[in-house]
N, CA, C and O of each residue as an XYZ file, in Angstrom:
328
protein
N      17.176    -10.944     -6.645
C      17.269    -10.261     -7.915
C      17.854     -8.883     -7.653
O      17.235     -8.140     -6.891
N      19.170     -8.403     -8.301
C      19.505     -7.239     -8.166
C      18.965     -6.220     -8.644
O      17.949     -6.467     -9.295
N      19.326     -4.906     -8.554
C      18.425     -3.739     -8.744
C      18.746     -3.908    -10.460
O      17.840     -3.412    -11.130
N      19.597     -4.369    -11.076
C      19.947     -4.250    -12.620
C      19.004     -5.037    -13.168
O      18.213     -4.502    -13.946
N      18.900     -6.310    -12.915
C      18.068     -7.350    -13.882
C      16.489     -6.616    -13.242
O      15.711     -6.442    -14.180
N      16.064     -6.297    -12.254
C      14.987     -5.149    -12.174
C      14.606     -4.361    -12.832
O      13.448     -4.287    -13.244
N      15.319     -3.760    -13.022
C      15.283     -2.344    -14.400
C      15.158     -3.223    -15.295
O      14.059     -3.164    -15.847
N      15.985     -4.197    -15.755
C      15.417     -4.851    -17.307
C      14.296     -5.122    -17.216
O      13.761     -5.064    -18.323
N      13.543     -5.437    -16.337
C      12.261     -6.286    -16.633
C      11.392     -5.105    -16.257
O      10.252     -5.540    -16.096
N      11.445     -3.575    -16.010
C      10.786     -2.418    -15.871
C      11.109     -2.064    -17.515
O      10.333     -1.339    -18.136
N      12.241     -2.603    -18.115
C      12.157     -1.923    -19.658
C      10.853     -2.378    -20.468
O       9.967     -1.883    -21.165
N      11.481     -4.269    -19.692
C      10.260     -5.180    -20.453
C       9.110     -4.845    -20.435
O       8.355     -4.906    -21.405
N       8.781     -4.388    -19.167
C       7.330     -4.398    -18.256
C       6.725     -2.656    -19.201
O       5.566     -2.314    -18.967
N       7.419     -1.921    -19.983
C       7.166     -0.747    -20.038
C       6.959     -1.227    -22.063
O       5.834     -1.042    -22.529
N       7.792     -1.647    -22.786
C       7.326     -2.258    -23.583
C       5.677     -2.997    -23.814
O       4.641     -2.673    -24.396
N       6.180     -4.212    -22.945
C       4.524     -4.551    -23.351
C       3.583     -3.637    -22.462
O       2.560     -4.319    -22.406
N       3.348     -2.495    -21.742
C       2.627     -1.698    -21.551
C       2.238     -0.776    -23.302
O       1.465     -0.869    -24.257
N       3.179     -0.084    -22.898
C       3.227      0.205    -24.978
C       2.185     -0.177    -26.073
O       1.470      0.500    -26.811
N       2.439     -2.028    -25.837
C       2.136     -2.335    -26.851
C       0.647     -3.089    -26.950
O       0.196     -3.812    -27.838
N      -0.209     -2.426    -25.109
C      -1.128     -3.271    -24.561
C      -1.413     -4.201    -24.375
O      -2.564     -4.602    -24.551
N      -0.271     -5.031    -23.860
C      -0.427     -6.352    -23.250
C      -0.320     -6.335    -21.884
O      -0.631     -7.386    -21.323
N       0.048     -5.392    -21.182
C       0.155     -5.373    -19.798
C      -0.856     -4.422    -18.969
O      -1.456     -3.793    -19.841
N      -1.192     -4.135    -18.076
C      -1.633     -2.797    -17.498
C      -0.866     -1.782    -16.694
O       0.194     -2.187    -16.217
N      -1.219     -0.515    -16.456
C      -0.398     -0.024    -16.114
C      -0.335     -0.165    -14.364
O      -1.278     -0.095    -13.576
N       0.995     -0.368    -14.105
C       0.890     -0.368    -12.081
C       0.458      0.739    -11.305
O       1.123      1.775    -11.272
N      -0.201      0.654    -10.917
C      -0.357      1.737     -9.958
C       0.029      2.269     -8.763
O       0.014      1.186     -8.177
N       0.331      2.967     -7.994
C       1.318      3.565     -6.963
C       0.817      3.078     -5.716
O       1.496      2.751     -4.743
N      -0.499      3.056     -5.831
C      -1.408      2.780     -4.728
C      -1.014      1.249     -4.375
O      -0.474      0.954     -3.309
N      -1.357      0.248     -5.438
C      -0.826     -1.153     -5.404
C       0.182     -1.450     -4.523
O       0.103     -2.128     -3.499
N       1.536     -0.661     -5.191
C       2.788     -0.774     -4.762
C       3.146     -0.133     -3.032
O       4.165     -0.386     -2.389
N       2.177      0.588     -2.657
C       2.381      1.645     -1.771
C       1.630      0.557     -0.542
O       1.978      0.630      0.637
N       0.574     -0.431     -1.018
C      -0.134     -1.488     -0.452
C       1.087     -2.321      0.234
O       1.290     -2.504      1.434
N       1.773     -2.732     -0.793
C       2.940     -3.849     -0.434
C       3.945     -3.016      0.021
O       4.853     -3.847      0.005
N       4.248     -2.426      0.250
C       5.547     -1.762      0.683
C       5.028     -1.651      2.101
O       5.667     -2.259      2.959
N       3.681     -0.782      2.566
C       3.177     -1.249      4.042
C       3.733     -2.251      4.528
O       4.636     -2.206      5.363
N       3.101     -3.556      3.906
C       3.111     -4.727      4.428
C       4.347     -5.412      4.504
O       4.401     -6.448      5.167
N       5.340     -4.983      3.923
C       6.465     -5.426      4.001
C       7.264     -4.715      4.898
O       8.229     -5.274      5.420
N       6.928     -3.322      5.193
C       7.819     -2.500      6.206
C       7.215     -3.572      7.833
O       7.830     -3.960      8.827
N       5.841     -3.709      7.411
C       5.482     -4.150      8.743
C       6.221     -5.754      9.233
O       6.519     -6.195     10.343
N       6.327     -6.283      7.966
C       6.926     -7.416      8.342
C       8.248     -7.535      8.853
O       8.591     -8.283      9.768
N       9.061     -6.657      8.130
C       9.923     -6.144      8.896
C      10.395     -5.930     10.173
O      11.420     -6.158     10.816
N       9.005     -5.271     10.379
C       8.921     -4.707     12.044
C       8.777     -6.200     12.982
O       9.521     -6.454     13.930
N       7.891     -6.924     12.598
C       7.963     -8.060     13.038
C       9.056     -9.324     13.405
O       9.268    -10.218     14.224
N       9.580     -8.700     12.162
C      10.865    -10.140     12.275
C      11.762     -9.245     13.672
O      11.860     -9.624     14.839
N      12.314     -8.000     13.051
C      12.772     -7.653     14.279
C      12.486     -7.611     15.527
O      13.368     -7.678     16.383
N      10.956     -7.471     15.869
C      10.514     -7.648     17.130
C      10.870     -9.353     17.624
O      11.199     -9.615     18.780
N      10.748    -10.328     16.627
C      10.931    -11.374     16.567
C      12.145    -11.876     16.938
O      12.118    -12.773     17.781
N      13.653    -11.368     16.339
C      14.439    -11.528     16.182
C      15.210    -10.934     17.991
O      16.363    -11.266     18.266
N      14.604    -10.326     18.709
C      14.767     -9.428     19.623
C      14.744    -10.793     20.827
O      15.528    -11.260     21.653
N      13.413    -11.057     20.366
C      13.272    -12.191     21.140
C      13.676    -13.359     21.451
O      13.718    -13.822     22.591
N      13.906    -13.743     20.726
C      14.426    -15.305     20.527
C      15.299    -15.578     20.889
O      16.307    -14.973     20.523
N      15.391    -16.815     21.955
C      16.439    -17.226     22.291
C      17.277    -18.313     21.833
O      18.358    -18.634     22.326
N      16.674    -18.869     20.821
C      17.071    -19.993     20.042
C      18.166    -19.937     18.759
O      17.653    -19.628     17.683
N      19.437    -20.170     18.753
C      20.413    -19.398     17.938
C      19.858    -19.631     16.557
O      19.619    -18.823     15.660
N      19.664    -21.391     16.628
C      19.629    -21.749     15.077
C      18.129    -20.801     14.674
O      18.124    -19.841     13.903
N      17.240    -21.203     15.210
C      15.973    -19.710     14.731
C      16.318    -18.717     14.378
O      16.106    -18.456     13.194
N      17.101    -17.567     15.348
C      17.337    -16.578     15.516
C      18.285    -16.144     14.223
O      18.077    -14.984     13.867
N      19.316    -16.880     13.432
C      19.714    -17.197     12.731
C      18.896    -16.850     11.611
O      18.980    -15.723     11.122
N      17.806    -18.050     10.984
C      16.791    -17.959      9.914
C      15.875    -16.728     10.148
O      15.465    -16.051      9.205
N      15.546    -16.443     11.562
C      14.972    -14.990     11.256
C      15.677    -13.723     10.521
O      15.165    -12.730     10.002
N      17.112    -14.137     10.671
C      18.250    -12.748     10.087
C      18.325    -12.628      8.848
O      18.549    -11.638      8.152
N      18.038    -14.159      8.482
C      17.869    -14.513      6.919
C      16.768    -13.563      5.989
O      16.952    -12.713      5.117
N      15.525    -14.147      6.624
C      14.041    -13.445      6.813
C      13.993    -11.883      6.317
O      13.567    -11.306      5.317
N      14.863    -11.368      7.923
C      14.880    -10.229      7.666
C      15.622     -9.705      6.351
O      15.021     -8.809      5.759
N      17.028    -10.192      5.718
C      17.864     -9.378      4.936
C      16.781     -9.817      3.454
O      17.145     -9.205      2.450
N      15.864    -10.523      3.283
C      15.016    -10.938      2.268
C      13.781     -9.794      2.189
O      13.138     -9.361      1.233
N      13.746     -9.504      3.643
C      12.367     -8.217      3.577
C      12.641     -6.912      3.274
O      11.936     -6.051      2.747
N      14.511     -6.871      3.952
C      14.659     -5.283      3.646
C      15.437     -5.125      1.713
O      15.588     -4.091      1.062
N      15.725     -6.382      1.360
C      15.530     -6.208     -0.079
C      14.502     -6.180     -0.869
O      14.669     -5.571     -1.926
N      13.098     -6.835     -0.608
C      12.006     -6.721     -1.223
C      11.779     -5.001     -1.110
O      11.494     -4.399     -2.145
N      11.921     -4.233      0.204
C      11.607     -2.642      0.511
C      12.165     -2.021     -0.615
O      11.779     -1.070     -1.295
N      13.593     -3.076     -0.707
C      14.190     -1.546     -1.434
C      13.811     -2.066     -3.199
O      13.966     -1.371     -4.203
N      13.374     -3.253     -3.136
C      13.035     -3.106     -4.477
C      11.164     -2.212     -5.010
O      10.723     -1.776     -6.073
N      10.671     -2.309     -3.766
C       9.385     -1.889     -3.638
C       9.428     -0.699     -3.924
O       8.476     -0.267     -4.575
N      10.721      0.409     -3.481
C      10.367      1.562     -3.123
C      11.267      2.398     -4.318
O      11.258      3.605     -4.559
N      12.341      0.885     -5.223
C      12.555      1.574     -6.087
C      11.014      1.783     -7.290
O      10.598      2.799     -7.847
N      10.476      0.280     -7.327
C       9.551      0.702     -8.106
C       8.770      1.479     -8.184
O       8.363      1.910     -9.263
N       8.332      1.881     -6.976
C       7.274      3.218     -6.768
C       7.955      4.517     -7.478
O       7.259      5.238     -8.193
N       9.473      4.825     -7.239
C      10.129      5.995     -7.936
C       9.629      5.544     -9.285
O       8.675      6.122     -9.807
N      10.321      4.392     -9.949
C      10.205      4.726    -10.860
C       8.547      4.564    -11.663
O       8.516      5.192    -12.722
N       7.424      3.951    -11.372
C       6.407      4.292    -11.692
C       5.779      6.111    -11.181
O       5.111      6.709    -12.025
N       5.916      6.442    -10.537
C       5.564      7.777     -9.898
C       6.065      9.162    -11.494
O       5.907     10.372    -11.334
């Protein structure tokens, strides 16, 4: 999901806040998962370091370019809730 259709669903997500159907996110939440995802990160690369197996080594690269987009969607949301 790109950073655009993101923002739409932060318009959405800010609407039904509005209109009390949602709750509001909290920084802390987000600040939870963004840990855990930097760490996974850290992992695949430690992972990826290792491996001697192409076709693996391969799906770990995958892995990784999936974790460092979740970051950057993590860390846009934190801006924009903050």
């Amino acid at each position: 999901m790109g950073l655009k259709k993101l923002a739409e669903k932060m318009v959405e997500y800010n609407s039904r806040l509005e209109a009390g159907k949602a709750e509001k996110i909290k920084s802390s939440h987000v600040q939870k998962v963004l840990k855990k995802l930097r760490k996974k990160v850290a992992d695949l690369e430690a992972e990826i370091h290792l491996e001697k197996n192409s076709d693996r080594k391969a799906r770990l690269v995958r892995k990784l370019g999936t974790a460092h987009e979740s970051v950057k969607r993590a860390e846009w949301l934190l801006s924009e809730i903050d």
